[in-house]
C-alpha positions in Angstrom: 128.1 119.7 -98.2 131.5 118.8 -97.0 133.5 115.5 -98.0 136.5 114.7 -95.8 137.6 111.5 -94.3 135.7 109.1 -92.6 136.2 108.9 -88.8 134.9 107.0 -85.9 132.5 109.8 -85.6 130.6 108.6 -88.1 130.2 104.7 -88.3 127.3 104.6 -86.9 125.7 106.5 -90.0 127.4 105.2 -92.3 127.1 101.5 -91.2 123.0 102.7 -91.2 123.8 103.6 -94.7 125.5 100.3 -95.6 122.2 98.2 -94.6 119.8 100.6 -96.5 121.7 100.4 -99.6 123.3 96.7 -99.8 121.9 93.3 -99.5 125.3 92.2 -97.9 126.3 95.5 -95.9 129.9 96.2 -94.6 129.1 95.5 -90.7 130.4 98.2 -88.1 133.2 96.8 -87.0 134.3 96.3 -90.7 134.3 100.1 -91.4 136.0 100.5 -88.3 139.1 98.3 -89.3 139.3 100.2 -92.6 140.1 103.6 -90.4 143.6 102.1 -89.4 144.1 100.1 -92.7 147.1 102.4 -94.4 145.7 100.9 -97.6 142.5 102.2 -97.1 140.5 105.6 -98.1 136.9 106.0 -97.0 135.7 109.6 -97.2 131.9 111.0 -96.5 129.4 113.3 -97.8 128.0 115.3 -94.6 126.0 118.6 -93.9 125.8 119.7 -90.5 126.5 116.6 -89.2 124.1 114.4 -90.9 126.3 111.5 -93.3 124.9 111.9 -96.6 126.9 108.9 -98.2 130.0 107.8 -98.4 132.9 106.5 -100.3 135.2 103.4 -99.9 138.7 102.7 -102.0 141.5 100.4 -101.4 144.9 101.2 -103.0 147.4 98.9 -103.9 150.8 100.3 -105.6 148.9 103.4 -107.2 146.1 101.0 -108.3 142.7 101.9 -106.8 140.0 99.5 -106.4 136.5 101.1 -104.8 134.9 98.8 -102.8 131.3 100.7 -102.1 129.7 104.0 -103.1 126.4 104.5 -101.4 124.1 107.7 -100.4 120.8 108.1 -98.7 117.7 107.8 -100.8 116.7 111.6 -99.5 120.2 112.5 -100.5 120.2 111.2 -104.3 119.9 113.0 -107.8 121.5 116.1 -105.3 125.1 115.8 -106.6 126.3 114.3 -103.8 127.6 110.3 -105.3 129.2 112.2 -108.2 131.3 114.7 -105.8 132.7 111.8 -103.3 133.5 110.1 -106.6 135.1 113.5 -108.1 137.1 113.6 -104.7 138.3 110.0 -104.4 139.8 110.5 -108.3 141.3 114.0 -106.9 142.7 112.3 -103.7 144.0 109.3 -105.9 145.6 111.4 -108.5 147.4 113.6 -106.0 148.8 109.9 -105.2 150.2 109.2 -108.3 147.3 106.8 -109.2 147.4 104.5 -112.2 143.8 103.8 -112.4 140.6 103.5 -110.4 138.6 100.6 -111.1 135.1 99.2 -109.6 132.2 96.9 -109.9 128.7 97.9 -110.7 125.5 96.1 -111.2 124.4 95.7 -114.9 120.8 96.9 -113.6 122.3 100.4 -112.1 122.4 101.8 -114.8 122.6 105.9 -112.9 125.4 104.5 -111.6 126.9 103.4 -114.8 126.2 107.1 -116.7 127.1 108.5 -113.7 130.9 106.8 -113.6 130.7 107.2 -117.6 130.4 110.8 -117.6 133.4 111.0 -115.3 135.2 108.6 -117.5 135.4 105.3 -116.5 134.9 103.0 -119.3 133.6 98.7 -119.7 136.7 96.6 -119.0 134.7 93.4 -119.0 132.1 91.9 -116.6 132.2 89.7 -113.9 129.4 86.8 -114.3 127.1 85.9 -111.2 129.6 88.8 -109.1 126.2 90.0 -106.9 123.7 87.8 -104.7 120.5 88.6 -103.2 119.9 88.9 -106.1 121.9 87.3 -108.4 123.5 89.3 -111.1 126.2 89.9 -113.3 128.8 92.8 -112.5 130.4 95.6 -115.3 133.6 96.0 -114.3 134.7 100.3 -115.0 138.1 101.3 -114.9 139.2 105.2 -115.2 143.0 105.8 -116.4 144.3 108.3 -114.4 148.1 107.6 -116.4 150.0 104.9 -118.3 151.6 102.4 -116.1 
């Protein structure tokens, strides 16, 4: 498995990705803007060519703010979420990050152990945060260093 930055190369996979995993997925053209956004860092999973999942952050004066983590069903429980999530902390501490912060459904709860056993702790919850369905969201936040 390789995990490098996303390039047009691979939107069409990973927009594929974005409708099999989210009930409001990040169109196309959306993931295309992100590739010239300086703000942006969106890296995937792949083997052999084949996307495996990606990895979304926006960062705003050393604060990070990850917008979607997402992998193929076939692809799960294989290591693959938790190294794109490894790499974004790598790539955000070799930045000078302050912190990497997200949003997580209160029902996904391998995604929560998975972000706790990297670190990230509760910083509070946002009510009603998801649709389709409705639910409440945990907001995580991993210190990387004191602002």
């Amino acid at each position: 498995m390789n995990i490098h930055p996303m390039t047009e190369n691979y939107l069409e996979q990973v927009a594929s990705l974005e409708v099999c995993c989210f009930s409001k997925p990040w169109s196309r053209e959306a993931l295309k803007e992100e590739l010239g956004n300086p703000q942006a860092v969106f890296l995937v999973a792949e083997e052999k060519g084949e996307v495996l999942g990606y990895i979304g952050m926006h960062v705003v004066f050393g604060e990070g703010y990850m917008d979607n983590l997402a992998v193929f069903p076939h692809a799960r429980r294989k290591g693959v979420g938790k190294n794109l999530v490894e790499t974004l902390i790598a790539w955000l501490k070799q930045h000078d990050g302050l912190f990497l912060t997200l949003e997580v459904r209160l029902s996904n709860q391998a995604a929560i152990s998975l972000y706790q056993s990297l670190g990230f702790e509760e910083a509070g919850r946002r009510p009603r945060f998801y649709q389709e369905p409705v639910e409440d969201a945990l907001l995580m936040t991993l210190t990387l260093r004191n602002q």
